[in-house]
Backbone as ProteinMPNN parsed JSONL, in Angstrom:
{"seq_chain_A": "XXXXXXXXXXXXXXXXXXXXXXXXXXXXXXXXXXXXXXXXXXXXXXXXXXXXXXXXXXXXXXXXXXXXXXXXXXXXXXXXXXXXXXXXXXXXXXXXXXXXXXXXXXXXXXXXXXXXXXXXXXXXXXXXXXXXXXXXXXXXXXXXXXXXXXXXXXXXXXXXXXXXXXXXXXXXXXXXXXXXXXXXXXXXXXXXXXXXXXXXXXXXXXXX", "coords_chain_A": {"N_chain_A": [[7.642, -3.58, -1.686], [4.993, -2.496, -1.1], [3.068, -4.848, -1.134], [4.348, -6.537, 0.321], [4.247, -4.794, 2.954], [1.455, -4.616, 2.618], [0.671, -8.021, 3.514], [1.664, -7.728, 6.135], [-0.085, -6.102, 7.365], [-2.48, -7.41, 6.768], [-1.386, -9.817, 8.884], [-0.748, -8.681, 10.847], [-3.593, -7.518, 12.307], [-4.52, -10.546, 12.73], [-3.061, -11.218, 14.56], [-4.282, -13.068, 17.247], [-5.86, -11.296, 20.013], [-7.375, -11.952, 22.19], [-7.937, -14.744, 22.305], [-5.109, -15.156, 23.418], [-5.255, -13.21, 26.107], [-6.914, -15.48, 27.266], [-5.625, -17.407, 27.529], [-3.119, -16.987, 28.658], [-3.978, -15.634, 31.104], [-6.335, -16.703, 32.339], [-5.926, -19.428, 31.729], [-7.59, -21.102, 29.546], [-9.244, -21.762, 26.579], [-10.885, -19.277, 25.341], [-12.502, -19.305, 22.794], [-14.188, -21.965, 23.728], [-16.133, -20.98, 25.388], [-18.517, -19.177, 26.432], [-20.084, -17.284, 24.166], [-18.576, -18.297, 22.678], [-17.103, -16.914, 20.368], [-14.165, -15.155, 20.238], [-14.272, -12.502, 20.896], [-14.001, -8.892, 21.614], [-16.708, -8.612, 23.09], [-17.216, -10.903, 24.523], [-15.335, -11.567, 25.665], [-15.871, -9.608, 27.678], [-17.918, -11.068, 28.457], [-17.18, -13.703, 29.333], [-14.792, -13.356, 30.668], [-14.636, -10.865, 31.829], [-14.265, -7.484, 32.833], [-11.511, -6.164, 33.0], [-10.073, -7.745, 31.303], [-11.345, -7.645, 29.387], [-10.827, -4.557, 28.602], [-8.438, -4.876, 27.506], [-8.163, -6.578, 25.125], [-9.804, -4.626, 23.663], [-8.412, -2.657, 23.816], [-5.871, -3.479, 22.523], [-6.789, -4.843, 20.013], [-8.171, -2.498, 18.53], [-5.542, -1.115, 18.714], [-4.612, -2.686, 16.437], [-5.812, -2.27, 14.252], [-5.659, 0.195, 14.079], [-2.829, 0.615, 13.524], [-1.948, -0.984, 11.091], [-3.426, 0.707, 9.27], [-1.525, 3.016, 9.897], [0.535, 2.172, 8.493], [0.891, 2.913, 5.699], [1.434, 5.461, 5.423], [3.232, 6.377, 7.0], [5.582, 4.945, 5.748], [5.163, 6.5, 3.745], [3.485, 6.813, 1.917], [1.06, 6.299, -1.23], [-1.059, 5.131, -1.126], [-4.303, 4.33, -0.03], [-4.855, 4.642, 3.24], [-7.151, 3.015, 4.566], [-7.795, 0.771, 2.901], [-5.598, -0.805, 3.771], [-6.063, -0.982, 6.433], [-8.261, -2.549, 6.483], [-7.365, -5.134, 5.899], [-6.076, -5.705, 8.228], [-8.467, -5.888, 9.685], [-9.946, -8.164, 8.33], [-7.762, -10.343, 8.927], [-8.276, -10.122, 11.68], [-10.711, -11.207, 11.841], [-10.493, -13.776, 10.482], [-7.836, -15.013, 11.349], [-4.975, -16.146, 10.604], [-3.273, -17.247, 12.993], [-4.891, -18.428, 14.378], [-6.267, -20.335, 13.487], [-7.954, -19.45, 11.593], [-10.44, -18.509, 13.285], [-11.426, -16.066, 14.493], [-12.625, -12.681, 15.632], [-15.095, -10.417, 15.294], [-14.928, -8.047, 13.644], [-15.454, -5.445, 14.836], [-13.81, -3.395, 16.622], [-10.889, -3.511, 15.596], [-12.057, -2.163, 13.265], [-12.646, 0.218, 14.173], [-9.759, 0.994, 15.051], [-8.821, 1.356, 12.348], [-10.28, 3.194, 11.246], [-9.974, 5.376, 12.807], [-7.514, 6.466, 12.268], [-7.231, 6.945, 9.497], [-9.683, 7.591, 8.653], [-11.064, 9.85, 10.764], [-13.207, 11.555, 11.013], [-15.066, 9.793, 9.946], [-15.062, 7.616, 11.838], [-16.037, 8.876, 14.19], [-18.421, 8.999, 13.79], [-19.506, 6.846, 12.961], [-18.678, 4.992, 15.263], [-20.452, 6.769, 17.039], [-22.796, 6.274, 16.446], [-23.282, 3.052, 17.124], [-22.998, 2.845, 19.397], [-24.908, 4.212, 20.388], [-27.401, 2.317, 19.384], [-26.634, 0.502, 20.707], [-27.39, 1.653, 23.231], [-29.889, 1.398, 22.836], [-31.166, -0.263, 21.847], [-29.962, -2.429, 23.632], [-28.732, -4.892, 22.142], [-25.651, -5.715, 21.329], [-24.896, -6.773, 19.054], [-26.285, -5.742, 17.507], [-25.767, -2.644, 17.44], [-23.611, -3.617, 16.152], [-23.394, -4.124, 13.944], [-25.026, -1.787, 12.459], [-22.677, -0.249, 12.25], [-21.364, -0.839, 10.177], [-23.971, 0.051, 8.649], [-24.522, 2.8, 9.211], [-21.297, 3.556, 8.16], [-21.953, 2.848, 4.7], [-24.255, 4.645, 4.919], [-23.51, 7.768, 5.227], [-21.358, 7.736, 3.373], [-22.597, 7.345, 1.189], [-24.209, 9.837, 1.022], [-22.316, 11.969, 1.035], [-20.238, 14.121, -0.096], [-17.37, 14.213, 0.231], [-16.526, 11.848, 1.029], [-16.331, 8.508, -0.769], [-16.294, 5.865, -1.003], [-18.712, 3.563, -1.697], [-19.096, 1.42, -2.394], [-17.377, -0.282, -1.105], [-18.134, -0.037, 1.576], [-20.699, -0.951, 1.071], [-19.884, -3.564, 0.738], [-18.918, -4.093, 3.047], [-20.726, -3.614, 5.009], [-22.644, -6.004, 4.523], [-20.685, -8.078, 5.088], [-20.328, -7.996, 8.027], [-23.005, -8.336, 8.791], [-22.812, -10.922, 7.938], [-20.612, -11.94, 9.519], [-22.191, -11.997, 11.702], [-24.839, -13.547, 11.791], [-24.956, -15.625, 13.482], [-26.142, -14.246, 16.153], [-27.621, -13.203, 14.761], [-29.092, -15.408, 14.273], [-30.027, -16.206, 16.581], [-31.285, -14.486, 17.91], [-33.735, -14.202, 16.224], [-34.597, -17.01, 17.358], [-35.186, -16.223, 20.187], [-33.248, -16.555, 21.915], [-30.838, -14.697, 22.115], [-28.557, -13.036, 24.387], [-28.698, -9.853, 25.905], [-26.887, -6.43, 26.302], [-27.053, -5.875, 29.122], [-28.009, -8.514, 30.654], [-28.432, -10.668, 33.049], [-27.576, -12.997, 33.34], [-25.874, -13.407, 32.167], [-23.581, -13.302, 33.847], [-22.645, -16.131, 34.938], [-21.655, -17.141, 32.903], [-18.775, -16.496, 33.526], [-15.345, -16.922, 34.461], [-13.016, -17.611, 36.623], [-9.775, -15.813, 37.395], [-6.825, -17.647, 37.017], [-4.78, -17.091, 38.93], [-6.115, -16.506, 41.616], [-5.985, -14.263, 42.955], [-5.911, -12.605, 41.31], [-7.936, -9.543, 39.88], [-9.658, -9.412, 37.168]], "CA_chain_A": [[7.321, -2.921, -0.423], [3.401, -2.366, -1.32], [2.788, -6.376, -0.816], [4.848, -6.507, 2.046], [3.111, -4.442, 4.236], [-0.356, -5.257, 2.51], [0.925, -8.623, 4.171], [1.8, -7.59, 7.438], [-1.411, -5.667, 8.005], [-3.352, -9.205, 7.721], [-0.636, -10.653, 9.827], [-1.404, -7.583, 12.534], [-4.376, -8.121, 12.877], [-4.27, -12.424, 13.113], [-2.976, -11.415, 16.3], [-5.526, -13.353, 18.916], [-5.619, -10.895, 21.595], [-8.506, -12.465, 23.454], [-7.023, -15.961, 22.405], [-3.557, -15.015, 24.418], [-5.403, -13.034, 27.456], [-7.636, -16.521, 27.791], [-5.028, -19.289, 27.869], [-2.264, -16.455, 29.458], [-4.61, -14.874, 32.376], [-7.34, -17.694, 32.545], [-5.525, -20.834, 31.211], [-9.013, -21.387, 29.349], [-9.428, -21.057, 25.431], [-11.831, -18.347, 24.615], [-13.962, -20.364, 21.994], [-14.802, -23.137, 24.18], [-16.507, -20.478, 26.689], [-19.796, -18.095, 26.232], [-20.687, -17.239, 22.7], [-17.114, -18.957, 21.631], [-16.614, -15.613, 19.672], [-12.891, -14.676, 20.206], [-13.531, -10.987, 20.255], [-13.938, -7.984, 23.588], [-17.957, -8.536, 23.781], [-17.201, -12.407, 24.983], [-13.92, -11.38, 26.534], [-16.508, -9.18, 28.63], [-19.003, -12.086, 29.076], [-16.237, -14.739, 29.844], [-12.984, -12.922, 31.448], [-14.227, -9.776, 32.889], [-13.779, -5.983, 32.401], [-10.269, -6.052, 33.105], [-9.825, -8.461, 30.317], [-12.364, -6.894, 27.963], [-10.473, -3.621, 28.238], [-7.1, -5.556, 27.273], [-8.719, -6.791, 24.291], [-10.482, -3.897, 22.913], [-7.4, -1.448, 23.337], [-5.103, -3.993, 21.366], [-7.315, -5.033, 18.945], [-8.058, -0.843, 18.21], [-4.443, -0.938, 17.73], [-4.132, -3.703, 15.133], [-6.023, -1.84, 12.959], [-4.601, 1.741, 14.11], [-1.336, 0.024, 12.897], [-2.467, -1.594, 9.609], [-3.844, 1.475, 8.844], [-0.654, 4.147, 9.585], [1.688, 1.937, 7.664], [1.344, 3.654, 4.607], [1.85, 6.876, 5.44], [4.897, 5.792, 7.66], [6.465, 5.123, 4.442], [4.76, 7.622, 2.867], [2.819, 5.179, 0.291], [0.748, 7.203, -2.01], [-2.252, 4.436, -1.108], [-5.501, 4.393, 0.835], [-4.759, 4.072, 4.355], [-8.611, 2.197, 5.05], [-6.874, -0.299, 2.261], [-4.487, -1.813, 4.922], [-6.972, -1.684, 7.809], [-9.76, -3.529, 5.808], [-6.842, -6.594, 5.392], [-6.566, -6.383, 9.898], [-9.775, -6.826, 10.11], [-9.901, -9.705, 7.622], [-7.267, -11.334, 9.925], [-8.9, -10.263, 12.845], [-12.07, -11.919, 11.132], [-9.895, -14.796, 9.794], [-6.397, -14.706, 11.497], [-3.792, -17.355, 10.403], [-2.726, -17.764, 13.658], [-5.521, -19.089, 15.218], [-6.802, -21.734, 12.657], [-9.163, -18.428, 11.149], [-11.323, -18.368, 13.371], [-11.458, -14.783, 14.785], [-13.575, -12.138, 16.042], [-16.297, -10.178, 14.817], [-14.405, -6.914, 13.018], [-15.425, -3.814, 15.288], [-12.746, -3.169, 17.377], [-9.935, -3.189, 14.448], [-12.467, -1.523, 12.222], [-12.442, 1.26, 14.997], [-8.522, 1.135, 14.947], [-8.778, 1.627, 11.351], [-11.256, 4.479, 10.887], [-9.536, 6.465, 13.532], [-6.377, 6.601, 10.966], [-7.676, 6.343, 8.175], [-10.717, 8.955, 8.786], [-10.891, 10.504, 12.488], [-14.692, 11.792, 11.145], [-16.077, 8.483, 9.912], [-14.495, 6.847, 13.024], [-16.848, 9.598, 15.258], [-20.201, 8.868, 12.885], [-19.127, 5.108, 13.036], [-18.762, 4.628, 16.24], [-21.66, 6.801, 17.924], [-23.765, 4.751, 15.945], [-22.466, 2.259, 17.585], [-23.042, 2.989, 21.042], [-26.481, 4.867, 20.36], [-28.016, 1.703, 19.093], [-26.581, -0.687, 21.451], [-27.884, 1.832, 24.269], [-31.556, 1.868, 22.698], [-31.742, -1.422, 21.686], [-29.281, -4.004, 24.277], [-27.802, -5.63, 21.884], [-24.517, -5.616, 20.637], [-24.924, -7.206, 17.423], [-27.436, -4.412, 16.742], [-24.432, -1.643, 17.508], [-21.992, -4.066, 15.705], [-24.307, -4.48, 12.32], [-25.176, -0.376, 12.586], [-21.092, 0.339, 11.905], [-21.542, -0.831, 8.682], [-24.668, 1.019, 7.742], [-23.465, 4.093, 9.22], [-20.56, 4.047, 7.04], [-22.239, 2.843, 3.976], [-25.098, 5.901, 4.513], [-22.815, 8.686, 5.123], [-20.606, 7.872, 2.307], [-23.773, 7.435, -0.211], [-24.364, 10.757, 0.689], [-21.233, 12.742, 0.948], [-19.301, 14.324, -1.848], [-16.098, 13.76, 0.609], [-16.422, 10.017, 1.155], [-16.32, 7.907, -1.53], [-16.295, 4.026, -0.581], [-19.535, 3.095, -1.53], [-18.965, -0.357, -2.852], [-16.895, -1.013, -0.317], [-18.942, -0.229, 2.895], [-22.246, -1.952, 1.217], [-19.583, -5.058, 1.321], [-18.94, -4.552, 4.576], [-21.965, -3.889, 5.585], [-23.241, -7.481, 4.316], [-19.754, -8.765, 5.671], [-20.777, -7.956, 9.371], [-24.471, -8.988, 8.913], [-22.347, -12.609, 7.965], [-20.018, -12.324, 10.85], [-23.139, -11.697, 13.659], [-25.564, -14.376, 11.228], [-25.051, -16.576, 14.57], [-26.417, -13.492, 16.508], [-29.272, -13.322, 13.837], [-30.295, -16.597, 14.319], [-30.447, -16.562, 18.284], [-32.34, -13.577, 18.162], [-35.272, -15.063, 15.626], [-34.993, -17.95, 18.218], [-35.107, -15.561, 21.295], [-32.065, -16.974, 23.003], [-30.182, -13.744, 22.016], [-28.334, -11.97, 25.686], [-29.236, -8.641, 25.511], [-25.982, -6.875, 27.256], [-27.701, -6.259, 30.555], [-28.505, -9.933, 30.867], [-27.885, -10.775, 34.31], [-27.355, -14.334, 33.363], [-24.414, -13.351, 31.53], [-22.42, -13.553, 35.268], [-22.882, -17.334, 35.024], [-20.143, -17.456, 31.903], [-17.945, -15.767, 33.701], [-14.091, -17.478, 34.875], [-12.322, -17.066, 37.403], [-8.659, -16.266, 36.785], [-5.554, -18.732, 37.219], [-4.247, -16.628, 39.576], [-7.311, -16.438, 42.503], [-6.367, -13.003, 43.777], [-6.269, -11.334, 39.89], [-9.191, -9.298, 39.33], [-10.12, -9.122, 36.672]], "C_chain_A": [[5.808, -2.898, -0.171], [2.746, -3.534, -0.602], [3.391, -6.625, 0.424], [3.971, -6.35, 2.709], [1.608, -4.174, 3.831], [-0.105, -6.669, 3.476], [0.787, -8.694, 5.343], [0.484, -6.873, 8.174], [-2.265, -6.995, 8.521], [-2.168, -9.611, 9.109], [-0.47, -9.768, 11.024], [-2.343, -7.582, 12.697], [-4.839, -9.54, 12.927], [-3.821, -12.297, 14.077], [-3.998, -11.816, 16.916], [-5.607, -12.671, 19.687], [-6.654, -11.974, 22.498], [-8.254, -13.916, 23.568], [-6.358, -16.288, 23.615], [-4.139, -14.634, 25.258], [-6.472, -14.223, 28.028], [-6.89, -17.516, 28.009], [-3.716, -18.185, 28.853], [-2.365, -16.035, 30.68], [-5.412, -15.64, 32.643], [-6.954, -19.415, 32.491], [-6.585, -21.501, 30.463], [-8.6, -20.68, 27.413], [-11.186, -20.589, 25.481], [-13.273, -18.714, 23.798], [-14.325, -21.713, 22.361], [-15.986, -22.643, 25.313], [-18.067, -19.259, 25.994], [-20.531, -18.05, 24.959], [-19.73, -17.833, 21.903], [-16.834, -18.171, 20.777], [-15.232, -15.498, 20.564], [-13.14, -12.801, 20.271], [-14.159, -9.928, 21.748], [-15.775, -8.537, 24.115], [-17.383, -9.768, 24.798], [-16.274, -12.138, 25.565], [-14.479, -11.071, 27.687], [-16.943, -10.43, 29.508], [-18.431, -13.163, 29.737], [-15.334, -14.568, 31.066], [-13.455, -11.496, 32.026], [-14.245, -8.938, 32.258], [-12.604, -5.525, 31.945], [-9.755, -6.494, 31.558], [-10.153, -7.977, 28.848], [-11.37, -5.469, 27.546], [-9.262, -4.056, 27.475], [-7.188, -5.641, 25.749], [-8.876, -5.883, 23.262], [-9.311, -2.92, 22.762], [-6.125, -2.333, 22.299], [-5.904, -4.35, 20.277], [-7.803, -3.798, 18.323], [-6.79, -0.821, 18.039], [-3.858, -1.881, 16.469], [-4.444, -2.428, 14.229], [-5.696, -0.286, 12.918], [-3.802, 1.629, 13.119], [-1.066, 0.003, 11.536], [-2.572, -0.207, 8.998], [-2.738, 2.85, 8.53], [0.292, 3.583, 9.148], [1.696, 2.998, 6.682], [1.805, 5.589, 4.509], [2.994, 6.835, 6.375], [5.447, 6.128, 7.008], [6.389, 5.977, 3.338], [4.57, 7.077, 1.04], [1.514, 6.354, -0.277], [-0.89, 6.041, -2.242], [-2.87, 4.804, -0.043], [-4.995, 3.897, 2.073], [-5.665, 2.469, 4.902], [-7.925, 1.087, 4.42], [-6.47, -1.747, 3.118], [-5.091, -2.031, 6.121], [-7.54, -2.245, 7.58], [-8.567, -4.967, 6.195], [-6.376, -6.583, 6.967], [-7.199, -6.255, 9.436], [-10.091, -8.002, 9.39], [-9.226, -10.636, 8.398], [-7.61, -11.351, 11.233], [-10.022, -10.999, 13.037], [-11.095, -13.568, 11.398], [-8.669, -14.811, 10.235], [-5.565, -16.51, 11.059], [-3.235, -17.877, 11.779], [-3.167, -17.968, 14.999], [-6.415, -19.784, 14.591], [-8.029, -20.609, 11.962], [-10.324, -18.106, 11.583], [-10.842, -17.159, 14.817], [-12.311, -14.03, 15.141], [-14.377, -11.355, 15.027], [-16.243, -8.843, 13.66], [-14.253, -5.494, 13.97], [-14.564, -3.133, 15.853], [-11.412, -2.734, 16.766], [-10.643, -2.287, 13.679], [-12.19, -0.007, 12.962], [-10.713, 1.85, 15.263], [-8.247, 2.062, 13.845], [-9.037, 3.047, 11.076], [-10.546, 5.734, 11.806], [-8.296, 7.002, 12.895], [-6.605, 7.073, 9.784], [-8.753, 7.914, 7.683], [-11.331, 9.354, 10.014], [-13.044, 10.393, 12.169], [-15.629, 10.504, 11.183], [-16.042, 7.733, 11.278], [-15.78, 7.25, 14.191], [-18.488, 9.194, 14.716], [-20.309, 7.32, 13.254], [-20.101, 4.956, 14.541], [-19.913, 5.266, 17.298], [-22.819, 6.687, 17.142], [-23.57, 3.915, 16.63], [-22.967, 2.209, 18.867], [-24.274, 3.559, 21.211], [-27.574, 3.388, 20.277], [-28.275, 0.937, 19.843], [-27.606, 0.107, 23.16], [-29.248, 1.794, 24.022], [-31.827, 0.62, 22.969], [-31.306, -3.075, 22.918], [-28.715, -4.385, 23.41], [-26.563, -5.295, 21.222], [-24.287, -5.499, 19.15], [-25.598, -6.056, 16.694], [-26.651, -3.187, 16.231], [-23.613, -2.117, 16.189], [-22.23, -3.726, 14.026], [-24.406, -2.541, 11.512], [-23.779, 0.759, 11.88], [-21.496, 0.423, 10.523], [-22.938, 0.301, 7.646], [-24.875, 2.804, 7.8], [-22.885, 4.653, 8.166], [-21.084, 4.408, 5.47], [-23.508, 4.348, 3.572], [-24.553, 7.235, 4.347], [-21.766, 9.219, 3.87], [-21.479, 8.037, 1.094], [-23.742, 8.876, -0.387], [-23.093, 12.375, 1.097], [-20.472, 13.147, 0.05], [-17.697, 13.657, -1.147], [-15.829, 12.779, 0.726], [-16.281, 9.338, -0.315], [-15.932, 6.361, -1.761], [-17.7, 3.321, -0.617], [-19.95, 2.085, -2.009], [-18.319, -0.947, -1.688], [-17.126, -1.317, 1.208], [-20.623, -1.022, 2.597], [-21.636, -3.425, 1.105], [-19.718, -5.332, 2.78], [-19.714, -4.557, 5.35], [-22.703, -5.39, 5.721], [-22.035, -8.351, 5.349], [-19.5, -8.439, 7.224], [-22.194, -8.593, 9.469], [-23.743, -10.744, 8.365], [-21.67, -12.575, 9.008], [-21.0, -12.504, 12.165], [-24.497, -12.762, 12.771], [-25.68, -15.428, 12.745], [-26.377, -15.841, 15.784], [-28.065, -13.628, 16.132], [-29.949, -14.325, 14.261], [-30.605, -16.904, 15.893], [-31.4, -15.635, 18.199], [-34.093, -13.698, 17.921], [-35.734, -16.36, 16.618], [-35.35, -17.56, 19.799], [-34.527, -16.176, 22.466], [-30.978, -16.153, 22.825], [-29.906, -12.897, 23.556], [-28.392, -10.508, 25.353], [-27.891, -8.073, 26.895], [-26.264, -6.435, 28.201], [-28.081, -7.089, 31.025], [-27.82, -10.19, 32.342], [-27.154, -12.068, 34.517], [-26.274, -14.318, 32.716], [-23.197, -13.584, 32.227], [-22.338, -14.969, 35.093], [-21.651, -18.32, 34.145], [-19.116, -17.06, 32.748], [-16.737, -16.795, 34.924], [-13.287, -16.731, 35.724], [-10.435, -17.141, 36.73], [-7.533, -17.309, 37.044], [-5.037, -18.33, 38.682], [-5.652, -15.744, 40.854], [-7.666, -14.852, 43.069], [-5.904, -11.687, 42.765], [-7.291, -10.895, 40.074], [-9.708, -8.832, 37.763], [-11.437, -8.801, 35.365]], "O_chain_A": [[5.388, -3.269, 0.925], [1.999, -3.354, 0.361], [2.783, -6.906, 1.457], [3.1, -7.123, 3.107], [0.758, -3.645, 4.547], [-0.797, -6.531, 4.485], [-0.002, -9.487, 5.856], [0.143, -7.086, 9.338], [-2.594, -7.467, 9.609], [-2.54, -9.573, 10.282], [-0.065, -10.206, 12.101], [-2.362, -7.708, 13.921], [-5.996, -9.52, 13.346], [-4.012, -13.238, 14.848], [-4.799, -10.936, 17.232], [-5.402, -13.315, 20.715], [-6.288, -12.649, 23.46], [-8.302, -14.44, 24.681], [-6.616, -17.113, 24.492], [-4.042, -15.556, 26.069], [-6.919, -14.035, 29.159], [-7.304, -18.504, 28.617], [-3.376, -18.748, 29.894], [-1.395, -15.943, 31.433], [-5.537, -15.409, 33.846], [-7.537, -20.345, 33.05], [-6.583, -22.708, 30.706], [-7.997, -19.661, 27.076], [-12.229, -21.233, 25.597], [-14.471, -18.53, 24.014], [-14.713, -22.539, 21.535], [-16.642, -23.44, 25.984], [-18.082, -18.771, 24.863], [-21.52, -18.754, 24.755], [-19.854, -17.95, 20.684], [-16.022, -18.72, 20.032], [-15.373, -15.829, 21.741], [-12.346, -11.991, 19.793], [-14.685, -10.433, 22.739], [-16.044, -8.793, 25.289], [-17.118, -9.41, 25.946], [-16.395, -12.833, 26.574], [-14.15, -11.665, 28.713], [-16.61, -10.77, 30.643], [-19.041, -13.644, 30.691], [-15.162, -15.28, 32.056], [-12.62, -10.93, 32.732], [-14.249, -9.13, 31.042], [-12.412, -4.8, 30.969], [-9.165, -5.732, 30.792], [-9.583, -7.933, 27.758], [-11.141, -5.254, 26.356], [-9.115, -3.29, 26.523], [-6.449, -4.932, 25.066], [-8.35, -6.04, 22.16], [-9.172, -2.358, 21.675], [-5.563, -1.717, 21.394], [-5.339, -3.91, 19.276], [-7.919, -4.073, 17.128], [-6.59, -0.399, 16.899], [-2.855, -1.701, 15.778], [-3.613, -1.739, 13.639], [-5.509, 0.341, 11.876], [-3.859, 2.252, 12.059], [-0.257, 0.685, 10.908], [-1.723, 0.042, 8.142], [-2.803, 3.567, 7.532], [1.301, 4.281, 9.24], [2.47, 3.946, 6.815], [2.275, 6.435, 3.748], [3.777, 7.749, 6.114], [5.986, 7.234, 7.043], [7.136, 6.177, 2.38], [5.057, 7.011, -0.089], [1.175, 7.237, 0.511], [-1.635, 6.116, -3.218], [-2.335, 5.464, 0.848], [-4.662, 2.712, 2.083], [-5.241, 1.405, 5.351], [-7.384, 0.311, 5.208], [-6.777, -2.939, 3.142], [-4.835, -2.999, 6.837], [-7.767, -2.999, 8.526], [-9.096, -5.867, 6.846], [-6.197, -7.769, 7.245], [-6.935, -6.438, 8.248], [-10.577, -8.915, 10.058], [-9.795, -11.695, 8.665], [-7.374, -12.317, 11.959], [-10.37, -11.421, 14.14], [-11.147, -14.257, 12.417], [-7.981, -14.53, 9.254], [-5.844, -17.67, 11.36], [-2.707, -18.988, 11.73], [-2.626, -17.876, 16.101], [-7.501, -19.893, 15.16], [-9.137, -21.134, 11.851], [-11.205, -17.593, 10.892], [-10.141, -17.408, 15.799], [-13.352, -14.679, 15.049], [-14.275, -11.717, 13.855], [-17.202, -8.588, 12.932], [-13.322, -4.69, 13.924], [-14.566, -1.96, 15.479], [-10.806, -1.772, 17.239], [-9.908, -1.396, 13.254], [-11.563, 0.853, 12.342], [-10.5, 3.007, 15.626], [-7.7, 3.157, 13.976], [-8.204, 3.894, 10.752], [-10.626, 6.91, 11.451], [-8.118, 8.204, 13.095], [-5.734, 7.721, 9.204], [-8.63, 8.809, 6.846], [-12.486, 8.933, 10.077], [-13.877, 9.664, 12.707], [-16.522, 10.195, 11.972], [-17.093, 7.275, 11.728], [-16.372, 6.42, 14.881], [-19.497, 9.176, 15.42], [-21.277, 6.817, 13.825], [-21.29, 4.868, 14.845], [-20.317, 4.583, 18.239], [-23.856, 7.223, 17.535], [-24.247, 4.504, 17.472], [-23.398, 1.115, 19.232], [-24.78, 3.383, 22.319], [-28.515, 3.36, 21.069], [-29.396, 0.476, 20.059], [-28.261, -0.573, 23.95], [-29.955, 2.154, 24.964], [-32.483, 0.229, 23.935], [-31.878, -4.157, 23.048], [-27.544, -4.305, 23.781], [-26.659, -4.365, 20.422], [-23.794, -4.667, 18.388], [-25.42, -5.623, 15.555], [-26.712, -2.73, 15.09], [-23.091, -1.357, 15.374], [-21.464, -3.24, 13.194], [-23.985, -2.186, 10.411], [-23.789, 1.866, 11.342], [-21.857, 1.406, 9.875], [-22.893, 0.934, 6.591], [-25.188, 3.66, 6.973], [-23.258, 5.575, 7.44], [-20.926, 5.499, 4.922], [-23.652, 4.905, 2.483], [-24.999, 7.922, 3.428], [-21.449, 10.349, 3.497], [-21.164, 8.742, 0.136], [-23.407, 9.374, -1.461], [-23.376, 13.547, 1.349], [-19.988, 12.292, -0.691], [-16.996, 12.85, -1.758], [-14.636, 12.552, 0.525], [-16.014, 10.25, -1.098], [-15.299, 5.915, -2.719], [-17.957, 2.537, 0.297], [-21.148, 1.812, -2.072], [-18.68, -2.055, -1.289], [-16.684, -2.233, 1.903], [-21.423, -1.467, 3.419], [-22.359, -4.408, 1.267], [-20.26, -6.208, 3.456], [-19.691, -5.273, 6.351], [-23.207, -5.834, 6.753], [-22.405, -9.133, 6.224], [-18.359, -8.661, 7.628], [-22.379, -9.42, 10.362], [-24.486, -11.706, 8.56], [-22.144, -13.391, 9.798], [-20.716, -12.975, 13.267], [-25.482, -12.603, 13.492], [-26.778, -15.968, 12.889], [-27.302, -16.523, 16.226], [-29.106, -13.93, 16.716], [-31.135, -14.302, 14.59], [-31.375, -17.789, 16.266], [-32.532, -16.044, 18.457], [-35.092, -13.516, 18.615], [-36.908, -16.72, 16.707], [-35.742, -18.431, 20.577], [-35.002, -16.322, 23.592], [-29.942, -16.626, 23.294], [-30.814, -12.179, 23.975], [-27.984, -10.196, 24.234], [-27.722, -8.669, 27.959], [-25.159, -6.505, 28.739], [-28.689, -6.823, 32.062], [-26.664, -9.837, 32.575], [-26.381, -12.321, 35.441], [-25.631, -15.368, 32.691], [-22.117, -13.916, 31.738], [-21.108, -14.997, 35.125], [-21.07, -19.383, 34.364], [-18.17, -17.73, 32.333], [-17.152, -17.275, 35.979], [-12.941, -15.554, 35.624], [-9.926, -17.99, 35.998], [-8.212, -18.079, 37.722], [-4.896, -19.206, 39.535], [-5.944, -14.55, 40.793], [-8.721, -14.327, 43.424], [-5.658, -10.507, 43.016], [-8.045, -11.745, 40.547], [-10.127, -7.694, 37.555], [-11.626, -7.659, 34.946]]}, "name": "protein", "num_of_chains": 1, "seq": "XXXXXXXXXXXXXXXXXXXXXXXXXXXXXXXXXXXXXXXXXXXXXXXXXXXXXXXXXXXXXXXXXXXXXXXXXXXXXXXXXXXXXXXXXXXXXXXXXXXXXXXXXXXXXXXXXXXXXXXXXXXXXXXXXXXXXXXXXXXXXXXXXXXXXXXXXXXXXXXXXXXXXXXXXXXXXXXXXXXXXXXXXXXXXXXXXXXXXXXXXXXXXXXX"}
């Protein structure tokens, strides 16, 4: 049973959402378009608001999901456990040749299960950074050291091997990010030029 639904977590989050709302609502794959990231920022920059929201509320439930298996069954393991393995397939999904989005969105699924508080520390990190600084990547990178600082110093936390991975294992997912930025071809997300990616849908009088 354990392996099972360690299983099925990866294989909930390997769901594509932004994949399926680009070839289902656009007829257009996703990674041929903007930053070719698969995940809500580029959903934004590509497909819209409409689209972006689509995105970001299913991919928050992958790792919701992943994450309240075990206590479903009333498994006597780490919730975070089963959300870490979505976001690996959301990272890496099987059933879109592994190439996947960026983690935050599932990780945010996760943490809200898993630990409601970290989820609130997480995430307005998250949104503090990106509003100081513009960028995303800045927000996205920030999750991780969030977690990893809060837990260093908390008696209640205790994941601190496993958020200074993930910490590094977001600073490798946004390494593309990194290197536009040192080259200063990084969009900052108020970029106005960011309208320029942007597809119309299949259906002329969708908005979204």
């Amino acid at each position: 049973m354990l392996w099972l639904l360690l299983l099925s977590s990866y294989l909930i989050g390997s769901i594509p959402t932004a994949l399926i709302v680009g070839k289902l609502l656009f007829g257009v794959d996703i990674r041929d378009h903007g930053s070719k990231n698969p995940g809500a920022t580029n959903t934004l920059r590509v497909l819209g608001k409409g689209s972006a929201v689509i995105v970001v509320l299913v991919d928050i439930g992958k790792g919701a999901l992943a994450a309240y298996l075990p206590l479903h069954f009333n498994l006597s393991v780490e919730p975070l456990y089963f959300g870490l393995l979505a976001v690996i397939g959301h990272c890496y999904p099987i059933f879109a040749g592994f190439r996947g989005g960026k983690a935050i969105a599932t990780t945010a699924g996760t943490l809200a299960v898993a630990n409601f508080p970290l989820a609130l520390i997480a995430f307005g990190t998250f949104f503090l950074v990106i509003f100081i600084s513009k960028y995303v990547f800045f927000g996205s990178i920030s999750v991780g050291l969030s977690l990893l600082i809060y837990s260093y110093f908390s008696s209640e936390v205790d994941f601190e091997l496993i958020f200074l991975f993930f910490t590094f294992f977001l600073i490798y997912l946004h390494r593309s990010n990194i290197r536009n930025l040192i080259l200063g071809i990084e969009p900052k997300i108020n970029d106005k030029n960011l309208i320029d990616d942007r597809i119309p849908p299949k259906n002329s009088n969708l908005k979204m």
